[in-house]
Steps between C-alpha positions, in 0.01 A plus 500: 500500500405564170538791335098644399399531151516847357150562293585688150271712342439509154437869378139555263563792260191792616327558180415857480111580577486867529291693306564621160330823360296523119776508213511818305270577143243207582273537262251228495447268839244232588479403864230176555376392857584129383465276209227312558203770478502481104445127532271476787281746294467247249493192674846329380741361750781719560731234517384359187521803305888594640560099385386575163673854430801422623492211300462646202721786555816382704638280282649469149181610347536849752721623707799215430529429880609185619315498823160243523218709466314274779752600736459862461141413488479360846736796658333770409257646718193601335410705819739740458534849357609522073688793371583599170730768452627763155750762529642738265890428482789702354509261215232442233357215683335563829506285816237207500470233788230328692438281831337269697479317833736230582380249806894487636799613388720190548220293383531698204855513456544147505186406299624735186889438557565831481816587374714811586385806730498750224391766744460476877260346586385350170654152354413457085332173386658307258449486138683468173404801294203614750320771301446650851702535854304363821653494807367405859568788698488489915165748535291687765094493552290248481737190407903452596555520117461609103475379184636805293568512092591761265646450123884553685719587780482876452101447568609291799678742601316832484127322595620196731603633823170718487247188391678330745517711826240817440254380287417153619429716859243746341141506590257237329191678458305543230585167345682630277672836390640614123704851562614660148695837522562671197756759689813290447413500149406884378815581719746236278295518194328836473689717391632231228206460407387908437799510271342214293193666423619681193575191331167355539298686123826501321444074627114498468531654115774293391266184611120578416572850213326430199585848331202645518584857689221490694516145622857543580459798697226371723750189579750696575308763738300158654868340567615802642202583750527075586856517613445796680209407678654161567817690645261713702306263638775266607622808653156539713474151606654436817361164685241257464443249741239190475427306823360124451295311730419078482154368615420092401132628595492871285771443229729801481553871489774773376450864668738748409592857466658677178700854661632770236707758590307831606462753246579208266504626110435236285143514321453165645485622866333838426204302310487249789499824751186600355311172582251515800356238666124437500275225612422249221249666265138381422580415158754189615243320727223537231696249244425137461536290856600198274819718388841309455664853553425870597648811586465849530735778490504916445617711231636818629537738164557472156752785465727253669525335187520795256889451425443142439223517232674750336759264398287259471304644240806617289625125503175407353435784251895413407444134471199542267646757274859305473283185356229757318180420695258712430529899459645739733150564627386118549821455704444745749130326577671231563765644737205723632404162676764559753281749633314285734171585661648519865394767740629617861479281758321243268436163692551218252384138623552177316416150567462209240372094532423176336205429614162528301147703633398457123402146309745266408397315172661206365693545223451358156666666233870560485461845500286428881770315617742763409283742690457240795885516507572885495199519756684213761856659449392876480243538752341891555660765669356815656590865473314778748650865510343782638589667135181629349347242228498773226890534520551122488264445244681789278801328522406187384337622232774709354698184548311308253464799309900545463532098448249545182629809394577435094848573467605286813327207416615529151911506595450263807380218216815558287732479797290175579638306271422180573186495381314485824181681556494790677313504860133683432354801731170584515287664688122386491230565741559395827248249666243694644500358838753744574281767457592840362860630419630194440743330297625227305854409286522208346912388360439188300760273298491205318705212531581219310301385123783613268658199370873489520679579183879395341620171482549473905097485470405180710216257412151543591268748556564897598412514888154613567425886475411645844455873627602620827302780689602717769297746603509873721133582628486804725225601710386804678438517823394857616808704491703161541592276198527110462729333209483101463730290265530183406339256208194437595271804511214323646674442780663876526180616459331275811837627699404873436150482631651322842704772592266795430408743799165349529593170447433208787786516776496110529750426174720772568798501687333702761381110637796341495660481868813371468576864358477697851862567500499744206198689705768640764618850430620697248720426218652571151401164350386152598373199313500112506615232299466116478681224361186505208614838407786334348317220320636656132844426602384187594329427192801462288585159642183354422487611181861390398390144588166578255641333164268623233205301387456319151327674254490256276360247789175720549660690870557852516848623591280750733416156717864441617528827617129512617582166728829691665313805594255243691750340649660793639137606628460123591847522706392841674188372620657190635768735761407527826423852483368543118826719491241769683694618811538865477900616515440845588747807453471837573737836512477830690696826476610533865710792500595720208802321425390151692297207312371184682366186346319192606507168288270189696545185349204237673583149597199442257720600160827311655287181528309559173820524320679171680173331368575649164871411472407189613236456237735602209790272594250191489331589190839544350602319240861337379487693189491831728736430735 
């Protein structure tokens, strides 16, 4: 009989799974319910986006690994939880690392050809000169393993085992979470930091003194009170968390909460202690429904500011006298502008646009087409306080008056001295549509005519003399007070009447529903924006693709930049949206020392700005790539 076979087992090393507890001195931390949210929101493949990071940033033009970016693209597993850890360290660099879901761990292992187990648990990829470490590390949760990377071991080693085994198990809800605690820091730094403050005016004088006594002084008390309010507040500030949530139907929204420290010091905190909330006042749903922006907010008391206008006004009375402007009197009207006409609990609204109420003519002349121009690219924008008109109107005046004062203008010219006009402030009489106590100022400049002198001068004509306008036209409104700017009056003027108190309700932003949201409760300040708030910024690539017309050929170098400020209208009209969607924000003072904020972004503005990327890159030309 034979003898029977004797089975051998082979032994499998047991990775270690338990659980592993938050490293010491985190300071910042970012846990996400998955990765594909962000994308989903947007409408882009998650796939296809991981494909096209990681190949732009795992190899030799990023992170020097040699691993194939569309391996690590099919292994990791957008459904499950990222993290992205920072902890203070005892060396000068603190502890950075992230992760994310791995489908298998052998899978993994085998698909990277990892190389040693640096830690247990976790095997490094390869690469020559890798700018970063990444290992695969055996993990708990949602998937078997993780895809973890910090600049070096000692990262790997302080963050891994956590991202690996505690983190990856946490909740997932909201979608995602941003923790930063400033405790680790004021208890390594603080007190390193109190000892610095000294050094800050004998720094601040050394870099802005001009020898004036004054001047100097005001720097160095302004440095001084900086440092120590920065010191203070840093001191107050103890958490803020923001909590992110994905919808492909809604777009997306941060919520947070700001927490100081009770009986925090810093003037910061004590200002912000004195806000209350309070539903959103009259004035802010009596501006223009075809706003690109609005907001309102509350202005608690002037004496907060005391300390700071007093420096203020001895760095400008120092500046002026160092380069003699004007006489000792003249200089002190125009610090005396500092003094600005805000009362207790003021309620200051804004809101400003780009569209038109008014006529639109066609333009002729260059000086039209300059106007056309500043119109497009300037827009209006609205001012309502609850600030009496008489105080406003004062102020404005002795603006002007301090602008024109003799002396000033006089020593402002000679430190001009490049020959180029000064701006002109007037104030004539204000239309009379806006009825009694109001105003207007008028700052005017020329540009262009002069000829070019010297030998550099080039051939042909000077360019064509133009004047640009802005003007301030304030309006009263029973004890309330209306200020519009911008460069063309007519239409300031037709913006004023809209948002009077007996104005019609139907083009104010009392009508517009998709507003409701800032309607609920009481708060510090709210407001909206849209992507056509921004159209300025957005402006200067058009106009760096306007070349400048020939003079010589009969066009007007106004009709270049005329024909980009259509085309950005042109290209704003075309989105899906017209760049419209309200992104609505809004703050409340919870608790003495607590904040909150909202911050709503609409799936309307995410498409509306695909559609405008999109339009850009296929407009683009060679030359401006």
């Amino acid at each position: 009989m034979e003898p029977s076979a004797t089975a051998t087992t082979v032994a499998v090393p047991t990775l270690d799974l338990s659980p592993v507890g938050v490293p010491p001195n985190v300071v910042v931390s970012y846990h996400g319910k998955d990765l594909s949210g962000p994308f989903a929101m947007v409408g882009v493949k998650t796939d296809d986006a991981l494909r096209m990071a990681l190949h732009e940033g795992v190899g030799k033009s990023g992170l020097h690994l040699d691993v194939d970016p569309d391996k690590i693209a099919s292994l990791i597993a957008p459904e499950a939880p990222v993290d992205v850890l920072v902890a203070l360290s005892d060396q000068s660099d603190p502890f950075v690392a992230f992760a994310v879901g791995l489908h298998g761990l052998d899978d993994a292992k085998t698909a990277f050809n990892v190389q040693s187990e640096v830690e247990p648990g976790m095997w490094s990829l390869p690469g020559a000169n890798a700018r970063t470490l990444c290992v695969v590390a055996a993990a708990t949760g949602l998937v078997p393993a993780r895809l973890i990377c910090g600049p070096g071991q000692r990262d790997i080693h302080a963050l891994g085992p956590y991202l690996a085994r505690g983190a990856s198990s946490l909740p997932t809800t909201p979608d995602g979470a941003l923790d930063i605690d400033l405790t680790p820091i004021n208890a390594k730094f603080g007190a390193d930091l109190k000892r610095m403050v000294p050094i800050a005016p004998r720094m601040a004088l050394k870099e802005l003194g001009i020898g004036d006594p004054q001047f100097d002084k005001a720097v160095e008390t302004g440095a001084d009170g900086i440092a120590n309010e920065g010191i203070a507040f840093l001191s107050d500030l103890q958490h803020v968390r923001v909590n992110v949530s994905f919808s492909a139907t809604s777009g997306f929204n941060l919520d947070g909460t700001v927490t100081l420290k009770p009986n925090a010091t810093s003037w910061m905190a004590r200002t912000a202690a004195h806000t209350t909330n309070v539903a959103v006042p009259d004035l802010f749903y009596r501006q223009p429904a075809d706003a690109a922006s609005a907001t309102w907010s509350t202005f608690h008391d002037p004496a907060d500011y005391d300390a700071m206008k007093h420096v203020g006004k001895d760095l400008v009375e120092g500046l002026l006298s160092k380069f003699k402007i004007g006489s000792d009197a003249e200089r002190k009207k125009v610090s005396g502008l500092l003094d600005f006409p805000f009362v207790k609990d003021m309620v200051l609204v804004t809101s400003g646009g780009f569209g038109h109420v008014s006529k639109v003519v066609d333009p002729k002349t260059d000086q039209q087409k300059f106007n056309a121009f500043m119109d497009e690219q300037t827009g209006w924008r609205l001012f309502g306080t609850s600030a009496k008109p008489d105080t406003v109107t004062k102020w404005l005046k002795d603006a002007a008056a301090a602008y024109n004062q003799p002396g000033i203008q006089k020593e402002i010219g000679s430190v001009v001295k490049s020959g180029a006009p000064l701006p002109v402030v007037s104030t004539p009489p204000a239309p009379a549509k806006l009825g009694k106590g109001a105003l207007e100022v008028d700052v005017q400049i020329k540009i262009g005519g002069d000829a070019p002198k010297g030998k550099d001068k080039p051939k042909g004509p000077p360019p064509p003399s133009v004047t640009m306008a802005m003007f301030v036209l304030v309006m009263a409104d029973g004890d309330q007070t209306w200020i519009a700017f911008g460069s063309n009056k007519d239409e300031l003027v037709e913006r004023l009447l809209m948002v009077k108190a007996d104005a019609a309700k139907d083009k104010q932003l009392s009508g517009r529903t998709d507003l409701a949201s800032l309607n609920q409760g009481t708060h510090a300040s709210e407001g909206f924006m849209t992507l056509d708030s921004f159209r300025g910024l957005a402006s200067s690539f058009f106009m760096l693709r306007a070349k400048g017309g020939d003079i010589s050929g009969g066009k007007s170098p106004f009709d270049d930049l005329l024909d980009a400020s259509h085309r950005l209208t042109g290209m704003i009209a075309s989105l899906p949206n017209k760049a419209s969607s309200p992104i609505v924000f809004q703050f409340s003072q919870s608790q003495p020392n607590v904040g909150t904020f909202t911050f709503t972004v609409p799936k309307g503005t995410l498409v509306d700005a695909s559609s405008a990327f999109d339009f850009v890159a296929k407009k683009r030309e060679p030359a401006d790539r």
